[in-house]
C-alpha positions in Angstrom: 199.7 -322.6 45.2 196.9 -322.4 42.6 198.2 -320.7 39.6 195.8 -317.7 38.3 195.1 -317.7 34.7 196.3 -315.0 32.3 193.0 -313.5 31.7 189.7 -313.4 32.7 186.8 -314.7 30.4 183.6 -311.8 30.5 180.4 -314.0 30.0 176.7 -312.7 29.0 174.6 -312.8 31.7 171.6 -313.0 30.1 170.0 -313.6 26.6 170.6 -310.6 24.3 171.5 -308.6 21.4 175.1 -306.6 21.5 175.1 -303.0 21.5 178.3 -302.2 22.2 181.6 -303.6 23.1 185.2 -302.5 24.4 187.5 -302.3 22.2 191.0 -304.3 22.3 193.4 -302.7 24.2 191.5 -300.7 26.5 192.5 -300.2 30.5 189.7 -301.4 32.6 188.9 -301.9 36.5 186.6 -303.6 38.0 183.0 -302.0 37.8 184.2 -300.4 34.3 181.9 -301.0 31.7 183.0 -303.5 28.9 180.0 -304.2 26.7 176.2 -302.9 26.5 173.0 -305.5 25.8 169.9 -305.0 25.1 168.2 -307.8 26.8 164.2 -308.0 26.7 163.9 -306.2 29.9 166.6 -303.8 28.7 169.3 -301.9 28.3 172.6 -304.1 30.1 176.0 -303.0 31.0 178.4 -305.6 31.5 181.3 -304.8 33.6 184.6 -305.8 34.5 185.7 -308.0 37.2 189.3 -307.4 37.4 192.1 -304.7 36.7 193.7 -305.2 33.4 193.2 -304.6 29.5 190.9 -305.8 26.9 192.7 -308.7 25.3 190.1 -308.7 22.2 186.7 -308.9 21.9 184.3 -312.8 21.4 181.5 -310.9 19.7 180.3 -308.1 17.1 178.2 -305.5 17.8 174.1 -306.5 16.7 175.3 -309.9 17.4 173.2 -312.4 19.3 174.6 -314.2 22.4 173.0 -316.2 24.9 173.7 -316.5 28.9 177.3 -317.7 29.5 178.5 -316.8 26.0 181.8 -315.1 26.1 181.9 -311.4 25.1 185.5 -310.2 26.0 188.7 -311.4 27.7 191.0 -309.1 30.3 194.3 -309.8 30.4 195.7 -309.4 33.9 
């Protein structure tokens, strides 16, 4: 049996600018929205993918981040 990690890492998809992000401690599901973008086609959401709470937060709001950069953690 293949242990699951404690938390689950949130990435950018895409190349943007932070609008908004969760903050620590927050209860979210999957499909719950942890963080807004604005990309160059956009506004973004970026949602959850598991059940849990916000563990903390990788980024600032106005910061820059690029595809793949982590912008929260869920712990499970």
């Amino acid at each position: 049996m293949i242990p699951l990690p404690p938390f689950r890492l949130v990435t950018a998809p895409s190349d943007a600018r932070v609008s908004s992000v969760a903050l620590a401690g927050a209860i979210v599901a999957p499909g719950d929205v942890v963080a807004v973008l604005d990309a160059p086609r956009g506004v973004m959401p970026v949602l959850a993918t598991v059940h849990g709470r916000v563990g903390g937060s990788l980024t600032a709001a106005q910061q820059s981040v690029s595809v793949g950069d982590g912008i929260v953690w869920i712990e499970r």
